[in-house]
N, C-alpha and C positions, 0 to 999 in steps of 0.2 A: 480721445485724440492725443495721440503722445508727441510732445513739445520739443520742437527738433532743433538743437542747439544752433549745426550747422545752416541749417535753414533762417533761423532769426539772424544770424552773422549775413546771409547772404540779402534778405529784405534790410538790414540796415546799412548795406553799399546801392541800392537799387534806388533810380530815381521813382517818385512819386508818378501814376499813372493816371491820378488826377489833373485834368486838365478841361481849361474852358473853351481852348481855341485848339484843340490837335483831336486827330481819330488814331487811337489804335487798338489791338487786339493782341492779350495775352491769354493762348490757350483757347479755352469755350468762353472768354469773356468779353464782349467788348464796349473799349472806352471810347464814350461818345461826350464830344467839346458841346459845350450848350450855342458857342458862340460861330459854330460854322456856317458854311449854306447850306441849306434843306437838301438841294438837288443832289447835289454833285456827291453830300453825305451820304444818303439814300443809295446810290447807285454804287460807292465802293464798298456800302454794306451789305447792297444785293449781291455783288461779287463775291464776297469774304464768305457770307453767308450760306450760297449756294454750294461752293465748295465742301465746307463743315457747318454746320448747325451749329448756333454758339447757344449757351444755354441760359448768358442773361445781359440784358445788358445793361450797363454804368449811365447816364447823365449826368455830366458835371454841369450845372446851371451858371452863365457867368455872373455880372453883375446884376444887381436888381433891375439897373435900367437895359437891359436886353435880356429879357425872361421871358416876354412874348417869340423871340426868336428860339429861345430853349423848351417854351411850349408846345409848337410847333413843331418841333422835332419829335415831342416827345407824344404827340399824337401820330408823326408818322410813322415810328417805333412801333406801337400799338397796332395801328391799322394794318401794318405789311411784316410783322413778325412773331411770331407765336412763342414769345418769352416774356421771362418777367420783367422790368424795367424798375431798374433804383433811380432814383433824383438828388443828386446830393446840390443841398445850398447853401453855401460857404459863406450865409451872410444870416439876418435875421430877419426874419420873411414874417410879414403880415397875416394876420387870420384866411382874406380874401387871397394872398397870394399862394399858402397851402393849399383851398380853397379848387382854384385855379391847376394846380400841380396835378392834385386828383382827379381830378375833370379832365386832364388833359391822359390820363391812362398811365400817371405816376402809380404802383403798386407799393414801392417802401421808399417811403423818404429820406435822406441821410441831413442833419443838421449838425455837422460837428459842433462839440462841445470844447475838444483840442486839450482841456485842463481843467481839473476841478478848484483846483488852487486861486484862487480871487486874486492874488497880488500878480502870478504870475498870467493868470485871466488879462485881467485889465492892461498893465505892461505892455501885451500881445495886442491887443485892442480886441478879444474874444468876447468882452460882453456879457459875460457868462451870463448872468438875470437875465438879458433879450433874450441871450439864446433859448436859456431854459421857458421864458414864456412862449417862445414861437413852436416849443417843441410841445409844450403843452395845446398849444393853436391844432398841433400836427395831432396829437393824441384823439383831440376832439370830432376828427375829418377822417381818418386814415384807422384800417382794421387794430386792431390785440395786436404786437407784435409787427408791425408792417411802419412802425417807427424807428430810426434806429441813428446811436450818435455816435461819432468817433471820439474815443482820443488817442493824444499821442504820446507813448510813453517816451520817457527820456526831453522831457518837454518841462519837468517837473517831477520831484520825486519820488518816487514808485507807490509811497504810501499813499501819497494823495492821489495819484492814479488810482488804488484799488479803492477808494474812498468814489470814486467816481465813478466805477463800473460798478458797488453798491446803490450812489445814487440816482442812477440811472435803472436801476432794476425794477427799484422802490414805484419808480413811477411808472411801469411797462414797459419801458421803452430800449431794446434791444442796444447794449455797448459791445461798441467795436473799438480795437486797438489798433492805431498803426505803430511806425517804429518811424523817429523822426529822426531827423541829421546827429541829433546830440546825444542821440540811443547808441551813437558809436562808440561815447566815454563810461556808459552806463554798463558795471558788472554784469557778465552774462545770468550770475544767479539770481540776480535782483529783476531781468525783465524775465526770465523763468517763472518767477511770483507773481509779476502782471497775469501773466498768461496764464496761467494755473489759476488762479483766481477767478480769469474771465470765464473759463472755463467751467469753474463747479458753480458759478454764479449762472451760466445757460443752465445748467442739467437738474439745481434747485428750483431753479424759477421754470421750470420746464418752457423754453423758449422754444418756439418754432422759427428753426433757421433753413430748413429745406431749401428754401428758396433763394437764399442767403448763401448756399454752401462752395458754390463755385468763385464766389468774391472769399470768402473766407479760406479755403485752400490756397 
């Protein structure tokens, strides 16, 4: 995959498509709020869908306390659409509530990590140790490779980024890169090395991203 300068300049002016409470669709992918209504979701995804087949689709789960609402969606995903379905949980989720994710027809999990860096972890209120136990939670539940954490470079110094997508490998668990707001001040040739990085880190650890691949372009 060759590392297209242009293209990181243009994901780090782009808002985040993460969201808990919006529906949208970029391409073959689409992003589903964990916090909307079932129905009315359902039926602008029959629409969107009908039209073009999307080829996978996002869950952004919102707060812990409305997870059954993002459950729920994430079984009727399952039931009425023949894709894969990522879950991402922007918090640090209990043994039973990965548990639960699975059960519900979650395929890969996303538990952002956001920083390997501890000071700038905590600072953020990332947590990093929950994180890293609930991702282990997720290891224990969820297939080889069907784990998988973000971070965000320009969040913290690129070294400790690739320090991240190392430790993240270490332990199975598939690293993804975003590119966050302060990725704007960050030399282009230094998030080059992220990338590059993350990159020979898939193709070493032979990761299967297949499924992965339409979030990842």
């Amino acid at each position: 995959m060759r590392i297209d300068q242009k293209k990181i300049r243009e994901l780090v002016a782009r808002t985040s498509p993460y969201s808990h409470d919006q529906l949208r669709r970029e391409e073959n992918v689409f992003y589903v709020g964990g916090e909307l209504p079932e129905r009315q979701t359902a039926e602008t995804l029959y629409d969107s869908h009908f039209q073009s087949n999307a080829a996978l689709f996002h869950l952004t789960f919102g707060d812990e306390e409305r997870f059954a609402n993002a459950e729920n969606l994430a079984r009727m995903i399952k039931k009425n659409f023949n894709a894969h379905l990522v879950g991402r949980l922007d918090f640090c989720p209990s043994l039973n509530l990965v548990q639960r994710a699975y059960a519900a027809g979650v395929d890969i999990v996303d538990i952002p990590l956001h920083a390997c860096d501890r000071a700038r972890s905590a600072g953020h209120g990332w947590q990093m140790e929950d994180r890293l136990r609930s991702l282990d939670h997720a290891r224990a539940v969820f297939p080889r490779w069907s784990v998988v954490s973000s971070l965000d470079a320009g969040s913290e110094p690129a070294g400790s980024t690739v320090e991240g997508i190392d430790l993240l490998l270490k332990r199975d668990i598939v690293p993804l890169v975003e590119l966050s707001e302060e990725a704007a001040g960050v030399p282009p040739e230094q998030l080059t090395r992220i990338f590059n990085h993350l990159q020979r880190g898939w193709q070493q650890n032979r990761v299967v991203l297949k499924p992965l691949l339409p979030l990842v372009f």
